[in-house]
PAZAPA-4460 file (N, C-alpha, C; in steps of 0.05 Angstrom, whole numbers, plus 32768, in hexadecimal, padded with zeros to 4 digits):
% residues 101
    n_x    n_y    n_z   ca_x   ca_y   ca_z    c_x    c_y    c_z   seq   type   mol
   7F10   7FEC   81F6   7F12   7FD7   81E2   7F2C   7FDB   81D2     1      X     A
   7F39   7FC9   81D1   7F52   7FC7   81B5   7F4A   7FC3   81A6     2      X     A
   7F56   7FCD   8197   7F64   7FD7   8178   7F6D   7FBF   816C     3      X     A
   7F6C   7FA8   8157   7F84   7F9C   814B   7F8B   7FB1   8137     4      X     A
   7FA8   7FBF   8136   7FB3   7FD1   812D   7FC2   7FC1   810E     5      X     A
   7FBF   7FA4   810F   7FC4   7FA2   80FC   7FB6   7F95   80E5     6      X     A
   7F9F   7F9D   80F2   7F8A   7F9C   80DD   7F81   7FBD   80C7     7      X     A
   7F8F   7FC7   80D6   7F82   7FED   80CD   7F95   7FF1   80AE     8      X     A
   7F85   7FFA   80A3   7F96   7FFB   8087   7F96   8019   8082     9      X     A
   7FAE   802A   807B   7FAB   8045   8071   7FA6   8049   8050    10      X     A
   7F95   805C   804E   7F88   805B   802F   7F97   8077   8025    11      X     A
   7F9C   807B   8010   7FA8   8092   8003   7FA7   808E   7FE7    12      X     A
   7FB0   80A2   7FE0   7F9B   80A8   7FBB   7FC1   80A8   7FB6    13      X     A
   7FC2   809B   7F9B   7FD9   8096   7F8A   7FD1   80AD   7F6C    14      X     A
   7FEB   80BD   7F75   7FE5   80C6   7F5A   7FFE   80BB   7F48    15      X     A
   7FF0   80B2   7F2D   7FF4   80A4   7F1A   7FF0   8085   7F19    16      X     A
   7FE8   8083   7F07   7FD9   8066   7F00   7FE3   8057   7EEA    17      X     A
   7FFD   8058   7EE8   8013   8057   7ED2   8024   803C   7EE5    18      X     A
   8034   8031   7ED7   8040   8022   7EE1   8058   8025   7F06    19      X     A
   805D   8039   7F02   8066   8049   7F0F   8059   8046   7F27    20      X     A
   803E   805B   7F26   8033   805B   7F3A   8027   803D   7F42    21      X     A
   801B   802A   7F37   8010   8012   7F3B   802A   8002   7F48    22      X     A
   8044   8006   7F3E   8055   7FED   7F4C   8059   7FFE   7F65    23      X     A
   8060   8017   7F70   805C   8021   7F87   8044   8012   7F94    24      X     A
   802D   801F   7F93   8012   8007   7F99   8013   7FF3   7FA8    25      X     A
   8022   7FE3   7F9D   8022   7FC7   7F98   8039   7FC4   7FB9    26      X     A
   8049   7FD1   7FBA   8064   7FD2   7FC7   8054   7FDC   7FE3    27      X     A
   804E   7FF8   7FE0   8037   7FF8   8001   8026   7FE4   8000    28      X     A
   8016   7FE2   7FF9   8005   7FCD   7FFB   800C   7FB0   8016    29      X     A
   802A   7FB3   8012   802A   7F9D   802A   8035   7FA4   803F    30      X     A
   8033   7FC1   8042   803B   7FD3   805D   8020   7FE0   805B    31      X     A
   8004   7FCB   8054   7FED   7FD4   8066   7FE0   7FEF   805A    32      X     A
   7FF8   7FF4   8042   7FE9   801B   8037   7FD8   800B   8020    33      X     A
   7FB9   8017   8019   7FAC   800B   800B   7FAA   8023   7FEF    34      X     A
   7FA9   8023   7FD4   7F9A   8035   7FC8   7F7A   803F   7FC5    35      X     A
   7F6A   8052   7FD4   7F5B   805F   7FD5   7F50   806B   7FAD    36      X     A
   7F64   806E   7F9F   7F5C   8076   7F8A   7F72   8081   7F7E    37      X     A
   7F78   807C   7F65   7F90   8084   7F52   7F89   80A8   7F44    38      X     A
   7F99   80BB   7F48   7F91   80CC   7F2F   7FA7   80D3   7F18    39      X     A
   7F9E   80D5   7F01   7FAE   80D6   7EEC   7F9C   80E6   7ED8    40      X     A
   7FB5   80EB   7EC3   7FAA   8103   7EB4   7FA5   80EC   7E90    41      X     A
   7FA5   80D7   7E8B   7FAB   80CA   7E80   7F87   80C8   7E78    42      X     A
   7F7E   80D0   7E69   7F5B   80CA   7E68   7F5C   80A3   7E5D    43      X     A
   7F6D   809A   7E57   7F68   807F   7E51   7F6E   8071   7E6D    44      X     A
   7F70   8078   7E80   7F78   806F   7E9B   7F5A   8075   7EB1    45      X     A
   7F51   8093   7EA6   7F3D   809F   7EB5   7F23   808F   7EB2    46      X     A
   7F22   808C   7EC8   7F00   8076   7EC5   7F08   8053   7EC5    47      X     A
   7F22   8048   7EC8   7F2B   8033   7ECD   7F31   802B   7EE7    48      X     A
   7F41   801C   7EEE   7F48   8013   7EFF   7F60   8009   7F00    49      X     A
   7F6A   8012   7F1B   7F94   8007   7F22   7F90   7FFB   7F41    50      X     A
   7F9D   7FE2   7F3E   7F99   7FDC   7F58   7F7D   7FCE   7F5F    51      X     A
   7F6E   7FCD   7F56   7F53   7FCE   7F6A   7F42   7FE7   7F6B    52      X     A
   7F52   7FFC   7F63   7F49   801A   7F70   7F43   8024   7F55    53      X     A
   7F2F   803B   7F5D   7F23   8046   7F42   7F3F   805D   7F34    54      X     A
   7F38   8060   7F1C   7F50   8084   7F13   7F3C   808F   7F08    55      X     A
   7F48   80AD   7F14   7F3D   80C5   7F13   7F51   80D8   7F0A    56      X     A
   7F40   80F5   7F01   7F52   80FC   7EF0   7F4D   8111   7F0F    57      X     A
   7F65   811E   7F0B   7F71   8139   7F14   7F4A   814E   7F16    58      X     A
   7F40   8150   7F0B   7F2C   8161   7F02   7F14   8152   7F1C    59      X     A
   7F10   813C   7F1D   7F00   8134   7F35   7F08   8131   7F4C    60      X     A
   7F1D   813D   7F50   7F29   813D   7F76   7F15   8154   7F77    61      X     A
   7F09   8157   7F8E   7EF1   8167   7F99   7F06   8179   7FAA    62      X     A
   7EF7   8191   7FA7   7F07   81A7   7FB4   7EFF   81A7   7FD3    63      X     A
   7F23   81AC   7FE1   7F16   81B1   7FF5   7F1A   8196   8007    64      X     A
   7F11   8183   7FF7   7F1F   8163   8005   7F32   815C   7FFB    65      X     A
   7F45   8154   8016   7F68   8151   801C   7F63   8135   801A    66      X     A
   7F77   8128   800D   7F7E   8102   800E   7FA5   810B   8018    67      X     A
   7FA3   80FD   8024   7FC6   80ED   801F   7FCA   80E8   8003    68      X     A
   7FDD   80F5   7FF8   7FE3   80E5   7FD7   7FF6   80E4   7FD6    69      X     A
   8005   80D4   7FD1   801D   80BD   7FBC   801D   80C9   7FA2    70      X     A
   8037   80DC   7F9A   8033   80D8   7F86   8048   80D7   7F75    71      X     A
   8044   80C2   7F60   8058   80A2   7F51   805A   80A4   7F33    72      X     A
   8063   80B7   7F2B   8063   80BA   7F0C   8081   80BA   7EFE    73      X     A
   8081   80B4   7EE7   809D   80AF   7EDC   80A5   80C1   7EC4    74      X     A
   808B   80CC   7EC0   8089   80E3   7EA9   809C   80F4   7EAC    75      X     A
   80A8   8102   7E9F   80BC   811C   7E9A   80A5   8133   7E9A    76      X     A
   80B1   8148   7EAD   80A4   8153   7EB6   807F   8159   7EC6    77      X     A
   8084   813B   7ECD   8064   813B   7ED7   8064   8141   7EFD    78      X     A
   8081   813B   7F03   807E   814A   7F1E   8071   8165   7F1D    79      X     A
   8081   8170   7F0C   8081   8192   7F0D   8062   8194   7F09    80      X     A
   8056   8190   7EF7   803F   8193   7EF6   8023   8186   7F0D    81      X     A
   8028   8174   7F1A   8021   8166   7F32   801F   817B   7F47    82      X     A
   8037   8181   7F4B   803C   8192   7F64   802A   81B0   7F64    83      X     A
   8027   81B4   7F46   801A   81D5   7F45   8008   81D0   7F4A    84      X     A
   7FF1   81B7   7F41   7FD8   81AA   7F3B   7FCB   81AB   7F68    85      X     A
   7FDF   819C   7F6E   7FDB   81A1   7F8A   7FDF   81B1   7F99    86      X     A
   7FFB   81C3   7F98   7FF8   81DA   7FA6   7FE1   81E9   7F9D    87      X     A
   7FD7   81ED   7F87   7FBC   8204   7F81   7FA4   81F9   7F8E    88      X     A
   7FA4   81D9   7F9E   7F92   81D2   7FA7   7F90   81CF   7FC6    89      X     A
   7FAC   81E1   7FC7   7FB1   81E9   7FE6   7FBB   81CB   7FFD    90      X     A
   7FC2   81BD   7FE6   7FD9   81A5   7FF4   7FE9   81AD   7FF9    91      X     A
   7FFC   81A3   8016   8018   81A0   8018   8025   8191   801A    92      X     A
   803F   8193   8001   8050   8182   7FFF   805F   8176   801C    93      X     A
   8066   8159   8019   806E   814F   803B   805F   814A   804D    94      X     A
   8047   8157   8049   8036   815A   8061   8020   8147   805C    95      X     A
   8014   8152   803C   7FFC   8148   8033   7FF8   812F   8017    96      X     A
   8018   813A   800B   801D   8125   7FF5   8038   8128   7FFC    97      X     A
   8042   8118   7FE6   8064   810C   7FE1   806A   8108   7FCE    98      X     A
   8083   8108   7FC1   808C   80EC   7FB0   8097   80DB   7FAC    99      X     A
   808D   80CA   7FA1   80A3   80B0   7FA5   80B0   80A6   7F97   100      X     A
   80AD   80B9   7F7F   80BF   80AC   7F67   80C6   80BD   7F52   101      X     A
***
């Protein structure tokens, strides 16, 4: 049986739920990448919604489970802190997340 291949949508977790990350979003979104779920460190963000998609803080990514993540922040110095947050969760950069901004 075939596939319509362009029906298949890839899902991946956006981290940040800031403008930033949501106009990224918005931009895959029509190359078929869907958001799965926003995380941010922002507790007035945590328990909302970006996109369609729920936000979550950093503290409910479940150990152990890998997403594809995007991640879209504009903060001064919030890469740096991103990157530690995932490497200690045994992500790899390139492989497993990115950034895009």
């Amino acid at each position: 049986k075939r596939v319509n291949t362009a029906r298949l949508v890839a899902w991946v977790a956006f981290w940040g739920a800031g403008p930033t990350g949501k106009r990224l979003a918005r931009s895959l979104e029509t190359q078929g990448i869907r958001s799965g779920f926003f995380v941010d460190v922002d507790p007035r963000k945590v328990g909302s919604t970006a996109r369609g998609a729920p936000v979550v803080s950093p503290a409910e990514l479940r150990a152990g489970v890998h997403v594809d993540a995007v991640c879209a922040v504009g903060a001064r110095g919030a890469r740096a802190l991103i990157r530690a947050e995932l490497t200690a969760r045994g992500y790899v950069e390139g492989a497993e997340y990115l950034f895009a901004s």
